[in-house]
N, C-alpha and C positions, 0 to 999 in steps of 0.2 A: 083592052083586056089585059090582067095582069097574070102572065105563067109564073107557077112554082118551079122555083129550079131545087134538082137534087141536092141541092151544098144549103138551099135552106132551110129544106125538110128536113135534113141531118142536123142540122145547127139549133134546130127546134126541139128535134125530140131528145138530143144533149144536154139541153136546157131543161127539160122536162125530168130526165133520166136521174141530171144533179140534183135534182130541187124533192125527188124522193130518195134520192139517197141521203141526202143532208137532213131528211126528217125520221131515217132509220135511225139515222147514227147520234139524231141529237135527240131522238126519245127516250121520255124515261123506262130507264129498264124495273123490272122486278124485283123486288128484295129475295129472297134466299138466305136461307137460315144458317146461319154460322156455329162451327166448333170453336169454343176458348179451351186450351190448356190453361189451369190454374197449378202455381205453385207459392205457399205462403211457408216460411221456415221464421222458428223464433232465435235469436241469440243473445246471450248475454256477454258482454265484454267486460273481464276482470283485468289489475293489472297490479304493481307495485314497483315503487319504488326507493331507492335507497337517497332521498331527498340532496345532502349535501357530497355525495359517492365516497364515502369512507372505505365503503368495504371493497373496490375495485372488485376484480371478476369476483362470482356468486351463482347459485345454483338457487332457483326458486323454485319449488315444488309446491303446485293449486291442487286442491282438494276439493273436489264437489261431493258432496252426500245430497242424496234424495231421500226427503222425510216419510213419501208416502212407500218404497220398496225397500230400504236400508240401503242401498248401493253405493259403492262409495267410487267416485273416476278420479283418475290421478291425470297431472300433467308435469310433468317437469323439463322448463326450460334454463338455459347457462346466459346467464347477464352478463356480456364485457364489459371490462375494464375502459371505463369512460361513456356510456352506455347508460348507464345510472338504474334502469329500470324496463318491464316490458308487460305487453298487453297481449292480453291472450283472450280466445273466445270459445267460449260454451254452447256446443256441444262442436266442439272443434272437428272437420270432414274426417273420418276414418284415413280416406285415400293420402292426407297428408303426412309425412313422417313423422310427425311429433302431434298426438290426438289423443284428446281425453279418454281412458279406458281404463275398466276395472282389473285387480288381479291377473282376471284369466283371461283379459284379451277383449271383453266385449266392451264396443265404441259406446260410448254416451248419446241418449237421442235425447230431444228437446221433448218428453211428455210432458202434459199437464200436472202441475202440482207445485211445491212449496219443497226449495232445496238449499243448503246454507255451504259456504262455502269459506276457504281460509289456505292462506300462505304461509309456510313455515320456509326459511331460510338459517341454515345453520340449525337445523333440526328444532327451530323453535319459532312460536308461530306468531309471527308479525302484525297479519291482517285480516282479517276475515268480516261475514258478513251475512246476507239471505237474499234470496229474491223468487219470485214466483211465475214460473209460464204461463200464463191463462191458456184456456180450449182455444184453440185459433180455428175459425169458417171461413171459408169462402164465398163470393155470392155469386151465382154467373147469371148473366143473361141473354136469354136467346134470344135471336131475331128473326121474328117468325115473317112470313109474305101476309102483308098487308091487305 
């Protein structure tokens, strides 16, 4: 006749013990429905420059108007000498020291609509142009439990 010894009734039911644990941990779990933050921002990048650099330092002053409010933002940035030229973007962050803004202070935002724009340097105006922001969406999708 063959006795159980304690060390193997332990060593069985350890064996037993892992072998549901290992089917815990390797099941599949439940989907659970997620939050996205979405953020979608539009800009445009204007720039100029003084092609072959005659005029060494300069003062470029961009003009945005918006067709559909009249508002007009200004930007005016200092070109150095060897520098040639520089790129600027619309609707430039408030928080940064140099941002597109009208008269009296309010920041340009990126609305929908149709706005034409131009550089004068030496108070006369070099470049200009248009461009348009379309309605910008987002699409989210949620992930609902199966």
């Amino acid at each position: 006749m063959h006795d159980s010894t304690p060390a193997f009734s332990l060593r069985r039911m350890l064996q037993v013990a892992g072998f549901l644990l290992a089917l815990v941990v390797f099941a599949p779990t439940t989907a659970k429905a997620q939050t996205w933050l979405v953020s979608t921002d539009a800009y445009i990048k204007l720039g100029v420059m003084d092609k072959f650099g005659q005029l060494g330092t300069y003062s470029a002053k961009f003009i945005v108007i918006s067709q559909s409010t009249g508002k007009e933002y200004v930007l005016t940035k200092q070109v150095e000498k060897g520098q040639n030229g520089v790129d600027v973007v619309f609707p430039s962050e408030p928080s940064d020291p140099d941002y597109f803004r009208t008269d009296a202070g309010e920041a340009a935002k990126a609305q929908p609509g149709r706005y034409t724009w131009e550089c004068h340097v030496g108070g006369k105006k070099v470049v200009g142009g248009r461009f348009t922001f379309p309605e910008v969406t987002n699409d989210v999708t949620l992930v609902n439990k199966n």
